[in-house]
MARSEKE-29081 format. One line per 4 residues: their letters; for each residue x, y, z of C-alpha. Coordinates in steps of 0.02 Angstrom, whole numbers. Each point is the difference from the previous one (the first is absolute). Example, Ala and Ser with C-alpha at 12.3 -4.5 7.8 and 13.67 -1.06 7.14 Angstrom:
2
AS) 615,-225,390 ~ 69,172,-33
This chain:
82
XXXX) 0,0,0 ~ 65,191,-46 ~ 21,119,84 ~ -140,83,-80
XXXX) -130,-120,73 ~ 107,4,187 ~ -53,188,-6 ~ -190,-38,-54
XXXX) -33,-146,104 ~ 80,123,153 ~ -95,143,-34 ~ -171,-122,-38
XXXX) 37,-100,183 ~ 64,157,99 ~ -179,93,-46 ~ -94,-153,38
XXXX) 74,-20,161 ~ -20,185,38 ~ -188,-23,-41 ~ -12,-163,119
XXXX) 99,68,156 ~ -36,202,-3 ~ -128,18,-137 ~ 105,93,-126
XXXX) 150,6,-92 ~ 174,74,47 ~ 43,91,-175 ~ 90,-83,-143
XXXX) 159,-18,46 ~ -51,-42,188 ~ -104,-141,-81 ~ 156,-64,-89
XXXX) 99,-22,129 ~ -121,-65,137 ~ -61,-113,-143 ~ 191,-56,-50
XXXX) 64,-40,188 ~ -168,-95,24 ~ 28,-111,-141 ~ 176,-37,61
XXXX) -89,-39,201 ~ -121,-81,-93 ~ 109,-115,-96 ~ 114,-16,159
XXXX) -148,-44,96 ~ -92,-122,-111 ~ 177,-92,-14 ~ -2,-19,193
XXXX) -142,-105,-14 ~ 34,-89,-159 ~ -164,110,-80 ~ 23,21,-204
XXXX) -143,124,-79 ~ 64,-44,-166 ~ 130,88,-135 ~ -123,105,-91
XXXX) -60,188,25 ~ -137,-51,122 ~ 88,-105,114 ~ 151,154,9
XXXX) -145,120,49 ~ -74,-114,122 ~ 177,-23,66 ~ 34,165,2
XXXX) -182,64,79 ~ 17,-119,145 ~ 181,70,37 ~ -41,181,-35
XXXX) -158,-26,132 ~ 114,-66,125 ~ 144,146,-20 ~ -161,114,22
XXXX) -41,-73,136 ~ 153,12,91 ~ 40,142,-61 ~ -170,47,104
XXXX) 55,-67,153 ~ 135,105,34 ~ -92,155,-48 ~ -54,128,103
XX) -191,17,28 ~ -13,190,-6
């Protein structure tokens, strides 16, 4: 996979997670790079457990959703309640 589709399916899972954990997204570039480091927690995560969603473009977005929720999430834990 290019790095073309790295930056779509980052962008596509970072603004879906932002929808699931906050209801909205963080900006492009935001929604690149929370999508990006989820897919590589995802993917770390899912080889933990011996999980495989597949090679294709949906199972990379799944894999990356699921690890961009989680970096959201713990990204919330630490943050400040104002």
């Amino acid at each position: 996979m290019g790095w073309l589709w790295w930056i779509i399916i980052g962008a596509i899972a970072g603004w879906l997670a932002g929808k699931i954990m906050r209801g909205g997204g963080f900006g492009l570039l935001i929604n690149i790079l929370v999508g990006i480091g989820g897919a590589i927690i995802g993917g770390w995560i899912f080889g933990m457990l011996g999980l495989s969603t597949g090679d294709g473009i949906i199972g990379s977005l799944i894999t990356a959703l699921v690890g961009a929720v989680l970096l959201l999430w713990v990204i919330s834990l630490f943050k400040k309640k104002g």
